[in-house]
N, CA, C and O atoms as a Tinker XYZ file with bonds, in Angstrom:
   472  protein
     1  N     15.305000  -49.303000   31.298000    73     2
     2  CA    15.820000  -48.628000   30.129000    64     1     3
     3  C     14.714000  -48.329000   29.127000    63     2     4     5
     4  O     14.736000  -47.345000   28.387000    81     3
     5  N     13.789000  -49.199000   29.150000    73     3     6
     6  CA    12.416000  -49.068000   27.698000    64     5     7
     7  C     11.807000  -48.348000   28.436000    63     6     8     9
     8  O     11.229000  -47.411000   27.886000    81     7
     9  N     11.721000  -48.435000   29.466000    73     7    10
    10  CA    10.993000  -47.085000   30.247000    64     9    11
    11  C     11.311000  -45.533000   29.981000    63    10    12    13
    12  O     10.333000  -44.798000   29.839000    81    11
    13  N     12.574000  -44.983000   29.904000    73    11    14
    14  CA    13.062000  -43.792000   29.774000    64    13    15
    15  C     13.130000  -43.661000   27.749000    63    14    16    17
    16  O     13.108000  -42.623000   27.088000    81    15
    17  N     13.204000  -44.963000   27.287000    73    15    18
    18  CA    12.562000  -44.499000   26.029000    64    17    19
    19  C     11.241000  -44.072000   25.873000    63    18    20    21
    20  O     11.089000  -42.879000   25.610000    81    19
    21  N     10.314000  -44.735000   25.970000    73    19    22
    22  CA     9.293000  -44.564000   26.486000    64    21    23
    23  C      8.810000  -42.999000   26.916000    63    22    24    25
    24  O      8.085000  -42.366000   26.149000    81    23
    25  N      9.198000  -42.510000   28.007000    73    23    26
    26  CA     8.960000  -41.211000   28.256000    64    25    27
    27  C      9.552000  -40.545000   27.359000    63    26    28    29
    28  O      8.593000  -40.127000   26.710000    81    27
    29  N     10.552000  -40.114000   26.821000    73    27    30
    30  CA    11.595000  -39.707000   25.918000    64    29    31
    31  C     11.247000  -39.491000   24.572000    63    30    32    33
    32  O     11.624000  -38.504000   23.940000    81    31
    33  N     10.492000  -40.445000   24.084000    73    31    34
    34  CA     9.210000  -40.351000   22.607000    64    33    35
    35  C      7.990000  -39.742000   23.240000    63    34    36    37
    36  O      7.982000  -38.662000   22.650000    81    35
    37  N      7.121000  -39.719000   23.918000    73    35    38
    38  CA     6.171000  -39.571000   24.842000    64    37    39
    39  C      6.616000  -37.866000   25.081000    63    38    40    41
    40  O      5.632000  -37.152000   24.887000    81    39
    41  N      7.495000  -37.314000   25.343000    73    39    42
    42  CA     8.079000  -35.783000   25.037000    64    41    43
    43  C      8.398000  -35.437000   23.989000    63    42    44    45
    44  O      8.222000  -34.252000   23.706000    81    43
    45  N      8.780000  -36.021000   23.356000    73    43    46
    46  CA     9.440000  -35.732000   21.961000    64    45    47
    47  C      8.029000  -35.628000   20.976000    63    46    48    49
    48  O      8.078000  -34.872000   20.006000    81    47
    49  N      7.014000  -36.259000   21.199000    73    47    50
    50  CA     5.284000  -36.139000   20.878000    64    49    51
    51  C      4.691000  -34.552000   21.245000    63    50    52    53
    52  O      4.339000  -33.520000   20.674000    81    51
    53  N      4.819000  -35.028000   22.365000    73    51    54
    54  CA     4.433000  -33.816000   23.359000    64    53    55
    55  C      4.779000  -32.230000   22.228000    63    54    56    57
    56  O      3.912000  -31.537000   21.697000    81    55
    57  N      6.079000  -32.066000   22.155000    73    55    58
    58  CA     6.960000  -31.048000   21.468000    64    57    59
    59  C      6.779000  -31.016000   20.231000    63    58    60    61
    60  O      6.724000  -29.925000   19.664000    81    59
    61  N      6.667000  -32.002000   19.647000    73    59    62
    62  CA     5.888000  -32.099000   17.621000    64    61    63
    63  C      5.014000  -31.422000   18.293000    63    62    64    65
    64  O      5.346000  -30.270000   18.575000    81    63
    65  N      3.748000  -31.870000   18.720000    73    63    66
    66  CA     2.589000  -31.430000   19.106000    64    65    67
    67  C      2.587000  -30.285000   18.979000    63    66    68    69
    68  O      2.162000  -29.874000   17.899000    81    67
    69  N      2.999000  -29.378000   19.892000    73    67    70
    70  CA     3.543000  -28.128000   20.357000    64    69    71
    71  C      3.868000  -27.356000   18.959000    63    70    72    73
    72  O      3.476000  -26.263000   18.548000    81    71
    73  N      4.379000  -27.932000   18.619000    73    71    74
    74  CA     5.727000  -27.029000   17.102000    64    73    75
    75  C      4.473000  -26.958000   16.485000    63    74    76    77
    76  O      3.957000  -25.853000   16.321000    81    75
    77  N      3.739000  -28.290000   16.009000    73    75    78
    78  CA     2.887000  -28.030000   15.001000    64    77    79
    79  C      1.817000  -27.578000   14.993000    63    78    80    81
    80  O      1.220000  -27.447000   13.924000    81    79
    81  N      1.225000  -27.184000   16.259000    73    79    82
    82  CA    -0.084000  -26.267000   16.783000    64    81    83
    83  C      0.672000  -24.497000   16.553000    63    82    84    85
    84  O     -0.023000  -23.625000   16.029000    81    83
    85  N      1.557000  -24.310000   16.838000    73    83    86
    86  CA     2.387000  -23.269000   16.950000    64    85    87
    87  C      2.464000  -22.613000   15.365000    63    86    88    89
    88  O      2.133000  -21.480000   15.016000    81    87
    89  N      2.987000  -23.666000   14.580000    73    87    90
    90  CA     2.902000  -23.203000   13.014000    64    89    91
    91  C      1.456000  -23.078000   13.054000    63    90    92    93
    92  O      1.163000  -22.011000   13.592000    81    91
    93  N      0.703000  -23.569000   12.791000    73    91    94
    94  CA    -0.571000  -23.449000   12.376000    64    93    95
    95  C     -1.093000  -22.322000   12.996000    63    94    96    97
    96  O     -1.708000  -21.677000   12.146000    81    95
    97  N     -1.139000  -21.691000   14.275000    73    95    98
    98  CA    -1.102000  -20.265000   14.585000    64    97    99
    99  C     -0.642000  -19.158000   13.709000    63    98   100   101
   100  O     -1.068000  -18.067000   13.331000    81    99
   101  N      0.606000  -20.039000   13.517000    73    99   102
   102  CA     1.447000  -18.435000   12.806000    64   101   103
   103  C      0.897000  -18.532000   11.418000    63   102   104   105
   104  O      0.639000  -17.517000   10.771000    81   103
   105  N      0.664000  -20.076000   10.823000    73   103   106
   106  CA    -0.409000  -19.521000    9.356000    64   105   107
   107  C     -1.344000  -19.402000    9.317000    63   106   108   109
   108  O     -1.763000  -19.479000    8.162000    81   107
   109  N     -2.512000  -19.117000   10.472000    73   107   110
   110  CA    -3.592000  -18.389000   10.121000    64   109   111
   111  C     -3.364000  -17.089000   10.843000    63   110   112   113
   112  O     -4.458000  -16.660000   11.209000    81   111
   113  N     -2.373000  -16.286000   11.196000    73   111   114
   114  CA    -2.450000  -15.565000   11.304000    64   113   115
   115  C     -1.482000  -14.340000   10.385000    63   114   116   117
   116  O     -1.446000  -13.110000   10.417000    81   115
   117  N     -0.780000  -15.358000    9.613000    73   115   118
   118  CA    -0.752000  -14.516000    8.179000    64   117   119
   119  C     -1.388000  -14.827000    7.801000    63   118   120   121
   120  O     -1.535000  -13.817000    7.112000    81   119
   121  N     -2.658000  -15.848000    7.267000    73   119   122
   122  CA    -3.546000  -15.816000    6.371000    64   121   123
   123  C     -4.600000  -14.699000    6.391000    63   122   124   125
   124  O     -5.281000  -14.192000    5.499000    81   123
   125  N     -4.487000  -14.461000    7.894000    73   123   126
   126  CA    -5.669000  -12.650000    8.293000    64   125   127
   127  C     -4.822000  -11.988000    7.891000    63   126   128   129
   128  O     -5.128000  -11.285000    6.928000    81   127
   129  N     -3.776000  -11.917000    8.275000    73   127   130
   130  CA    -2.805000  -10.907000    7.706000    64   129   131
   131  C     -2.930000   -9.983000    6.298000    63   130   132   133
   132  O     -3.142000   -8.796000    6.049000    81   131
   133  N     -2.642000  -11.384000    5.414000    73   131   134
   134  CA    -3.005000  -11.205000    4.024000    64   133   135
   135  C     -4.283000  -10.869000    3.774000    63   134   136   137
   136  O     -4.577000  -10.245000    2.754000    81   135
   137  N     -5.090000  -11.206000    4.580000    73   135   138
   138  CA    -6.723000  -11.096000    3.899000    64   137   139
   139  C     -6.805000   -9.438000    4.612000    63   138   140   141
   140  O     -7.630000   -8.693000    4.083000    81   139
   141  N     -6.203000   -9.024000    5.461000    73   139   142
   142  CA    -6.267000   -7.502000    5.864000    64   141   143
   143  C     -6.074000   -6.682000    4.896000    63   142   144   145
   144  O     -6.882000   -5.846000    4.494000    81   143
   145  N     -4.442000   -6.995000    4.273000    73   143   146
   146  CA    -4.247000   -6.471000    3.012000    64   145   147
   147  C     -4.945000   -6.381000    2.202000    63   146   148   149
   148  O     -5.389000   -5.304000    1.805000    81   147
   149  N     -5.217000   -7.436000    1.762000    73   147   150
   150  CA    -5.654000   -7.118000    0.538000    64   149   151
   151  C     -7.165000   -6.747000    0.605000    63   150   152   153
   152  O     -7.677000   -6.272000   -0.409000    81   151
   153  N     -7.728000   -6.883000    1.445000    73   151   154
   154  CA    -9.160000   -5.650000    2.240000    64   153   155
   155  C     -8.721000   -4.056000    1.560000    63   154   156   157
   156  O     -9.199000   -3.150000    0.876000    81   155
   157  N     -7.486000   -4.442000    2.273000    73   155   158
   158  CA    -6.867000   -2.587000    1.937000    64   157   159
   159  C     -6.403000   -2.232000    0.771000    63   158   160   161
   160  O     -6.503000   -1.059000    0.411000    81   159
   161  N     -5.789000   -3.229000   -0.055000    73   159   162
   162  CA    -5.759000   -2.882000   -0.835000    64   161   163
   163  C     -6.979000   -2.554000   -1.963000    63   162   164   165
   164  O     -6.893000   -1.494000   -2.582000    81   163
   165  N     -7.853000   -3.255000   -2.168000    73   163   166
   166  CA    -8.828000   -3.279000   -2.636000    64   165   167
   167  C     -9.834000   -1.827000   -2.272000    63   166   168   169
   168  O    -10.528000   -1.236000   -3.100000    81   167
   169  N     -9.720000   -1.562000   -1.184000    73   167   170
   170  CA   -10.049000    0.123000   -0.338000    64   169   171
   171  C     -9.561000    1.368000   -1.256000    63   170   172   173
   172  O    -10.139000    2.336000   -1.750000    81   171
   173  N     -7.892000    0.771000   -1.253000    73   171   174
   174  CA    -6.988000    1.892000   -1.978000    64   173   175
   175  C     -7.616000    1.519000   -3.730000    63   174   176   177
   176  O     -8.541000    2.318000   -3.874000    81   175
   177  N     -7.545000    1.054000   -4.449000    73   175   178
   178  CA    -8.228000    0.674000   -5.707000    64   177   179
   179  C     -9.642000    1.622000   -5.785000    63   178   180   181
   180  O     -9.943000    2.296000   -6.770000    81   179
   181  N    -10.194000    1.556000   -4.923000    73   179   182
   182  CA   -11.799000    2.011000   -5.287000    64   181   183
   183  C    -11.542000    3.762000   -4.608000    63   182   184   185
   184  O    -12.294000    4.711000   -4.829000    81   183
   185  N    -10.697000    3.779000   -4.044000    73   183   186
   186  CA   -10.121000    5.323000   -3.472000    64   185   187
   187  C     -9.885000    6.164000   -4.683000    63   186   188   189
   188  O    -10.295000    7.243000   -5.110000    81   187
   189  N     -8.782000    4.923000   -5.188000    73   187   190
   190  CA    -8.420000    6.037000   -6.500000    64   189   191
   191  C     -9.479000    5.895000   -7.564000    63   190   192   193
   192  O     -9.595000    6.885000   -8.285000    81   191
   193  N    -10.460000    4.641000   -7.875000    73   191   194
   194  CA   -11.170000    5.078000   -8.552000    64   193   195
   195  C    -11.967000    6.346000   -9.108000    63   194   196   197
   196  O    -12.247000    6.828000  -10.206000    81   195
   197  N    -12.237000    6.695000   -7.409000    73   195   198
   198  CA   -13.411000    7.152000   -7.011000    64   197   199
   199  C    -12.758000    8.754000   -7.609000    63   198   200   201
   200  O    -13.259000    9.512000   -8.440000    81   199
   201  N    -11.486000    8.893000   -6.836000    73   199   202
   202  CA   -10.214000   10.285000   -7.428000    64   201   203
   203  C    -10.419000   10.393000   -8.560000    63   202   204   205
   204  O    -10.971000   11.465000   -8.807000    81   203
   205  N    -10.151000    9.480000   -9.836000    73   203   206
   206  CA   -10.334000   10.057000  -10.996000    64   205   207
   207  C    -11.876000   10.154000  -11.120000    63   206   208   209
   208  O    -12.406000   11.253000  -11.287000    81   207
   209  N    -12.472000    9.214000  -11.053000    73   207   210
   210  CA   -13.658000    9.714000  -11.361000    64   209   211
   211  C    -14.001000   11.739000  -11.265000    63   210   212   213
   212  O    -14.471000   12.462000  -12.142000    81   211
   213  N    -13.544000   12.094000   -9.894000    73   211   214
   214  CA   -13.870000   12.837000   -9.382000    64   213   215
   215  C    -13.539000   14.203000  -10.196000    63   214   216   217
   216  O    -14.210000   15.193000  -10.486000    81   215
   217  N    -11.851000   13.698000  -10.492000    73   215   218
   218  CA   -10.815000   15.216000  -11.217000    64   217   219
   219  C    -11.163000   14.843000  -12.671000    63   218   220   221
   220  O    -10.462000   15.523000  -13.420000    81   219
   221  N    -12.075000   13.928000  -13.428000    73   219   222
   222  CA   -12.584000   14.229000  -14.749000    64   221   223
   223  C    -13.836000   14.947000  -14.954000    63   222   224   225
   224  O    -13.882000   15.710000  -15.920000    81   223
   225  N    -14.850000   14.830000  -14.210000    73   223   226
   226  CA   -15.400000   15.705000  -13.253000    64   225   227
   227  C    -15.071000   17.430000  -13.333000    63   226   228   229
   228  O    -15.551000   18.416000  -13.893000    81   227
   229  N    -13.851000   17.080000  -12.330000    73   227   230
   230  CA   -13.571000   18.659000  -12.353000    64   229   231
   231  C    -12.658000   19.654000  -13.162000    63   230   232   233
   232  O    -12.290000   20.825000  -13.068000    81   231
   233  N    -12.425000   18.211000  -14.299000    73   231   234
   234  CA   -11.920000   19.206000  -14.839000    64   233   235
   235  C    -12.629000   19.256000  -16.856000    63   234   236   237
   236  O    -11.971000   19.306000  -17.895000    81   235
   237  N    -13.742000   19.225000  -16.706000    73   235   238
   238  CA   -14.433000   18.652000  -17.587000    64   237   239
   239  C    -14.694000   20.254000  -18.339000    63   238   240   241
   240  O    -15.436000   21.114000  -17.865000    81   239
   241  N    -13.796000   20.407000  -19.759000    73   239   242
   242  CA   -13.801000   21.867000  -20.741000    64   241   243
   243  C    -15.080000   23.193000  -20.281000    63   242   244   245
   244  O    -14.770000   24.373000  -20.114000    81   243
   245  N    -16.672000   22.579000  -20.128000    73   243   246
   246  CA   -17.745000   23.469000  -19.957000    64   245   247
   247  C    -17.487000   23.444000  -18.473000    63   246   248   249
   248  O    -17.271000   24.650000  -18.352000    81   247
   249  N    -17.397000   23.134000  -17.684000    73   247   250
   250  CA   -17.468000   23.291000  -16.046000    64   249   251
   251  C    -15.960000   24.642000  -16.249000    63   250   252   253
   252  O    -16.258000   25.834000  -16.175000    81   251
   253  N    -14.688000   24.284000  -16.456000    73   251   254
   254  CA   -13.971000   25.167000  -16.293000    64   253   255
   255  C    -14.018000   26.538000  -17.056000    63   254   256   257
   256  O    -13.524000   27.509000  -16.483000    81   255
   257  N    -14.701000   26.735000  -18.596000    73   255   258
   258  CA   -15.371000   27.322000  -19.415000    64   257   259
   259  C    -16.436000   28.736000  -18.310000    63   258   260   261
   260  O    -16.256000   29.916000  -18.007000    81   259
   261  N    -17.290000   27.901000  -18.104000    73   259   262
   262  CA   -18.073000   28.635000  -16.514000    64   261   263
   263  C    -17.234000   28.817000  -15.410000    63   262   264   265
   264  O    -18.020000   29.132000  -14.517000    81   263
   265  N    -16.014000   28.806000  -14.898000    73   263   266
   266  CA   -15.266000   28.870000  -14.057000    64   265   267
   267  C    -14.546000   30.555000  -14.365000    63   266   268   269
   268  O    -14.394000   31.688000  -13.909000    81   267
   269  N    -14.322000   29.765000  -15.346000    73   267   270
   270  CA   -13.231000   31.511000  -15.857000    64   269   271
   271  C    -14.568000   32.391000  -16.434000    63   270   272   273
   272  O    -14.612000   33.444000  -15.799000    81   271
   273  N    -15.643000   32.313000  -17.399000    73   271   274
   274  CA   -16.248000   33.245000  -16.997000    64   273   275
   275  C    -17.331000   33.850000  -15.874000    63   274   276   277
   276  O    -17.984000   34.892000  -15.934000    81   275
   277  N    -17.289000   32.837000  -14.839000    73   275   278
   278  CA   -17.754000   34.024000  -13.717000    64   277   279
   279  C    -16.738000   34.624000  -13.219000    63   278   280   281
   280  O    -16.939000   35.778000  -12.840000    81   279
   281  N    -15.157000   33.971000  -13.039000    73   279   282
   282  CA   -14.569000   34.877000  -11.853000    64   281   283
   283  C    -13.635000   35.654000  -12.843000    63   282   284   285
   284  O    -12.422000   35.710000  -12.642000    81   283
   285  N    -14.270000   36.283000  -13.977000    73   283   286
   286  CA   -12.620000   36.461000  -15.209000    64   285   287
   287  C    -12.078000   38.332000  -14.755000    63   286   288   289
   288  O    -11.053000   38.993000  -14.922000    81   287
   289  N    -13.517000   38.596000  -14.098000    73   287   290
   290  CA   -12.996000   40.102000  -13.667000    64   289   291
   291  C    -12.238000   39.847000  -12.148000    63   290   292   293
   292  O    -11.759000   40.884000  -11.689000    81   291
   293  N    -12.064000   38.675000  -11.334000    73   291   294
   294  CA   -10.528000   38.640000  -10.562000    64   293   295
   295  C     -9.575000   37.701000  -10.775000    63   294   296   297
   296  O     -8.677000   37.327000  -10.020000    81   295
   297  N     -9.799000   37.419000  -11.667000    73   295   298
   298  CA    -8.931000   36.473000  -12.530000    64   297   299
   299  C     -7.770000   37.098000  -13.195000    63   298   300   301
   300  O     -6.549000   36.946000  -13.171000    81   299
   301  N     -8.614000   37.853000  -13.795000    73   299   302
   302  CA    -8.306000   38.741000  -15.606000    64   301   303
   303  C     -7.383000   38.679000  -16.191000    63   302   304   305
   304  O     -6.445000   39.426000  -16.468000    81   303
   305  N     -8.003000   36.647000  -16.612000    73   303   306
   306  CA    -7.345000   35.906000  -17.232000    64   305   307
   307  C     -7.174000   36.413000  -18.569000    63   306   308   309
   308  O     -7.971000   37.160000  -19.138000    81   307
   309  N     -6.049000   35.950000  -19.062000    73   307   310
   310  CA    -6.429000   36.653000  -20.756000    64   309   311
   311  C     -5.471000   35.347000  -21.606000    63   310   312   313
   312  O     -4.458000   34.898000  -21.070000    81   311
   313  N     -5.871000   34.924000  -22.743000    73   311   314
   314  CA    -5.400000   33.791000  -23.684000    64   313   315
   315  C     -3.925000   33.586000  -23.312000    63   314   316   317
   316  O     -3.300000   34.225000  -22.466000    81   315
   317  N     -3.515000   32.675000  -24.016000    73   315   318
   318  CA    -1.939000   32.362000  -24.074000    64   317   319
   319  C     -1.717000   33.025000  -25.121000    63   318   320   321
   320  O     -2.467000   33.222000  -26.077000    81   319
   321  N     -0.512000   33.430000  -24.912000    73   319   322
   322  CA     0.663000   33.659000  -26.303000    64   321   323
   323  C      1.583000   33.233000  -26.959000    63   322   324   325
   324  O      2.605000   33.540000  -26.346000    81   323
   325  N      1.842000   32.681000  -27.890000    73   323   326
   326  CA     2.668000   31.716000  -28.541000    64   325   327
   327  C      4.149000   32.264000  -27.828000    63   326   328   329
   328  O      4.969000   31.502000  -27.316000    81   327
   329  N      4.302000   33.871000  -27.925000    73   327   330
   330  CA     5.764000   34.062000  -27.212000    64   329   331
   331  C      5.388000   33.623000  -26.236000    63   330   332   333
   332  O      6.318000   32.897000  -25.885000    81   331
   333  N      4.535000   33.545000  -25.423000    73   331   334
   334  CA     5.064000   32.918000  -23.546000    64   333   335
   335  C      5.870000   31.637000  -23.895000    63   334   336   337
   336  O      6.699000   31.232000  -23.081000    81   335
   337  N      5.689000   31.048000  -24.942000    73   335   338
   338  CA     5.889000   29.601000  -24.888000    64   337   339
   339  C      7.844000   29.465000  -24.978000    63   338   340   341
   340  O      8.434000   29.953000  -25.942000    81   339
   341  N      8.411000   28.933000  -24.132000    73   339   342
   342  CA    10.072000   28.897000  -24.315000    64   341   343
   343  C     10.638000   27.704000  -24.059000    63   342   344   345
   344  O     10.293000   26.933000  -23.164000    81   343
   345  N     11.690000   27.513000  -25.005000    73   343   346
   346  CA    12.869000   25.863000  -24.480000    64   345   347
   347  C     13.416000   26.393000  -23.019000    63   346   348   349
   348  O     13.439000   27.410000  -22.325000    81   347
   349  N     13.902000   24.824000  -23.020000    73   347   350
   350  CA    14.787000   24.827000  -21.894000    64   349   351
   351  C     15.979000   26.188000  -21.700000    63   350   352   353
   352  O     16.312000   26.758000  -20.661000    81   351
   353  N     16.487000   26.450000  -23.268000    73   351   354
   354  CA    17.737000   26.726000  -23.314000    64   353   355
   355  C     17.379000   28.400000  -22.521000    63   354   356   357
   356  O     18.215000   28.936000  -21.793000    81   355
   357  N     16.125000   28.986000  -22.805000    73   355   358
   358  CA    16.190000   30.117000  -22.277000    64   357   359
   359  C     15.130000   30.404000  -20.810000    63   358   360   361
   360  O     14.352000   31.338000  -20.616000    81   359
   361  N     15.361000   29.560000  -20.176000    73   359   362
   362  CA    14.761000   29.445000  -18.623000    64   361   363
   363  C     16.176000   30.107000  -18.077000    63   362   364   365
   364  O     17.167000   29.945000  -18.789000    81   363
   365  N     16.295000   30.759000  -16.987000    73   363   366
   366  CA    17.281000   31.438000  -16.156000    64   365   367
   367  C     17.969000   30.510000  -15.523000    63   366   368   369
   368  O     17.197000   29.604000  -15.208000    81   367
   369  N     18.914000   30.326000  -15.228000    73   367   370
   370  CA    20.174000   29.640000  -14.955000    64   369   371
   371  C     19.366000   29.302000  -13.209000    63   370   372   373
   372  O     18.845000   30.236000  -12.599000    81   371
   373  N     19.393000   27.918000  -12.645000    73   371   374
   374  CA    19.179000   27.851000  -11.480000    64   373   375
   375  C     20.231000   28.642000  -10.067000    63   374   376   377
   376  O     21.443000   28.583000  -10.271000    81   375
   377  N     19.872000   29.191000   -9.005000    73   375   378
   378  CA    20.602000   29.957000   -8.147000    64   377   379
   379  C     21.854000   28.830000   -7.549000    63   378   380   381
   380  O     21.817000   27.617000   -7.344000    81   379
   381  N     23.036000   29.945000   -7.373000    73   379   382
   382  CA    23.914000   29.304000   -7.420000    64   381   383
   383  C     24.310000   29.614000   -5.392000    63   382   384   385
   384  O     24.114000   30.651000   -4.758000    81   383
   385  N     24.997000   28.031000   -4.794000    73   383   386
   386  CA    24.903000   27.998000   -3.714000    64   385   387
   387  C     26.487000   28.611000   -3.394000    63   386   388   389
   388  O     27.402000   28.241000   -4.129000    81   387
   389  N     26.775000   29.609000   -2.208000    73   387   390
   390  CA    27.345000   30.640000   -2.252000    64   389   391
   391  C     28.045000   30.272000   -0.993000    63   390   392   393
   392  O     27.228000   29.789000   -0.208000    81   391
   393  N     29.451000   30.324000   -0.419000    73   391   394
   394  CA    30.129000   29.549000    0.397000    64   393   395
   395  C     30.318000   30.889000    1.427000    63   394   396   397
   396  O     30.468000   32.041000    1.021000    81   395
   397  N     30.280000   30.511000    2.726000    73   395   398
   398  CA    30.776000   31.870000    3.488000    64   397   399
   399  C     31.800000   32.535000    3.369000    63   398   400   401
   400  O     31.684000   31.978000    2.278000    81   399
   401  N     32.760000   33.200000    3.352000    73   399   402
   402  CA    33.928000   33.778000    3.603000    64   401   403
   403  C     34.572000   33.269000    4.688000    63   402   404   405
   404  O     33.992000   33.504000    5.748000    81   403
   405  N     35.536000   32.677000    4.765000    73   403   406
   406  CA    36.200000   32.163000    6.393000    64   405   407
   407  C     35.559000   30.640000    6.569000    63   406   408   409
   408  O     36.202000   29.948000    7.358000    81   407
   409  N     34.505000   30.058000    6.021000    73   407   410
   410  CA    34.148000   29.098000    6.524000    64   409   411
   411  C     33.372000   28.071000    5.652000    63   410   412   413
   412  O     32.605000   28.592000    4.842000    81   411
   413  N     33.424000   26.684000    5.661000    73   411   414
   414  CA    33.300000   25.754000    4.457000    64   413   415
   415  C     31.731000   25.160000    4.517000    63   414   416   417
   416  O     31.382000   24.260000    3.753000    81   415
   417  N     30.929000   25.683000    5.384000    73   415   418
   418  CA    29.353000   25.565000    5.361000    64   417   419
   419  C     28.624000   26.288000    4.568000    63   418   420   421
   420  O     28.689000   27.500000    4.775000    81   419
   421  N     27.819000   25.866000    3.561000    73   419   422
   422  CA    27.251000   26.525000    2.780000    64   421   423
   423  C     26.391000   26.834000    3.698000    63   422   424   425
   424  O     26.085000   26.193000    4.703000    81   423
   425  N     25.774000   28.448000    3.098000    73   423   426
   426  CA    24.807000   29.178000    3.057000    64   425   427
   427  C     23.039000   28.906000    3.198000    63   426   428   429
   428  O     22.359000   29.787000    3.725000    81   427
   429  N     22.481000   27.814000    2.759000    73   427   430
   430  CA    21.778000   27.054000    2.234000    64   429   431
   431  C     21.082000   27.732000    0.912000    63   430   432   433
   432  O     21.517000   27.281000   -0.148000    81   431
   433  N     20.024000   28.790000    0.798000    73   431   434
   434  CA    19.663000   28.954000   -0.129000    64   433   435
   435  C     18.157000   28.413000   -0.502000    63   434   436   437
   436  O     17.503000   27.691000    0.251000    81   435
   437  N     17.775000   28.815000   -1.607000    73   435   438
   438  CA    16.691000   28.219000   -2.478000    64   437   439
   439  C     16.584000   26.992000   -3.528000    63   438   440   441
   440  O     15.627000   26.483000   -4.112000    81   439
   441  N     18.418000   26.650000   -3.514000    73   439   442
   442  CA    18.875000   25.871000   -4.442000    64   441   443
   443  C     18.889000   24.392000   -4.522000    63   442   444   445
   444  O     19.252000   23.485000   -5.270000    81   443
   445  N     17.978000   24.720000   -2.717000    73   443   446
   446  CA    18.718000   23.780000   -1.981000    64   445   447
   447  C     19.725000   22.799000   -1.387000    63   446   448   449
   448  O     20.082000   23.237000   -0.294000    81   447
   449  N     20.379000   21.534000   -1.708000    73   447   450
   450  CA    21.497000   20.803000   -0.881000    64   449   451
   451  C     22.544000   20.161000   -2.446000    63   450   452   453
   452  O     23.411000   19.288000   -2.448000    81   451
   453  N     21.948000   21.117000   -3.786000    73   451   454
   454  CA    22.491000   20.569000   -4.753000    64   453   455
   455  C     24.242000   21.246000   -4.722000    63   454   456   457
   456  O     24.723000   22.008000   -3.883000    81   455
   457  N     24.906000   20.644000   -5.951000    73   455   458
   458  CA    26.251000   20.949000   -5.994000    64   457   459
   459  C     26.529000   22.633000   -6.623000    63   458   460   461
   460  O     26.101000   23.241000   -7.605000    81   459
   461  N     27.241000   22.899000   -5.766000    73   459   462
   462  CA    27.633000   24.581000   -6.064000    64   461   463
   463  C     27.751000   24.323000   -8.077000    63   462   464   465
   464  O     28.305000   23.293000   -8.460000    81   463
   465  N     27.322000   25.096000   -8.902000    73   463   466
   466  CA    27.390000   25.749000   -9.703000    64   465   467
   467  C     28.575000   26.819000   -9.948000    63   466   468   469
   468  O     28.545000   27.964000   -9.497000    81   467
   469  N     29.709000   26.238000  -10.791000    73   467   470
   470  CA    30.584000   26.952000  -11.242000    64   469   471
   471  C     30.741000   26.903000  -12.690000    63   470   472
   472  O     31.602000   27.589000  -13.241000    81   471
């Protein structure tokens, strides 16, 4: 009988063993995991740095200044006008989505998948 205890703890060792080599796999291999990430993330950080850096750059008053006057004869850009400037209230009504005749599938449109306008 102390014999089959014996083996019985002696497996039951065996299997801790096992479990706890097993975890320790699976946490160093989220610990790469995480350290991948955040590799990447740190990638994406200096990406976008690098982006703004880049579009302050390009969009810096004398650089665009020289932009419009070399290309202003195919441009032929000309100032703003206080009338261009308008509210909401007088922008044109968005297109309205238009139902077939005989049949309950819309049309689709430019309006895209929004609610018919009545």
């Amino acid at each position: 009988m102390v014999r089959y205890i014996n083996i019985f703890f002696i497996l039951l060792v065996v299997v801790g063993a096992a479990a706890v080599y097993d975890m320790k796999l699976a946490a160093k291999k989220s610990a790469s995991h995480v350290a991948d990430l955040q590799r990447e993330i740190e990638a994406e950080r200096e990406a976008i740095r690098h982006l703004k850096a880049e579009w302050s750059l390009l969009n810096q008053p004398e650089r665009l200044q020289g932009l419009v006057d070399r290309y202003n004869e195919y441009l032929q850009l000309q100032p703003l006008d206080v009338h261009q400037i308008v509210s909401p209230e007088e922008l044109p009504a968005r297109p309205v989505m238009m139902e077939p005749i005989g049949g309950n599938e819309s049309l689709g449109g430019y309006a895209g998948s929004s609610a018919v306008i009545r």
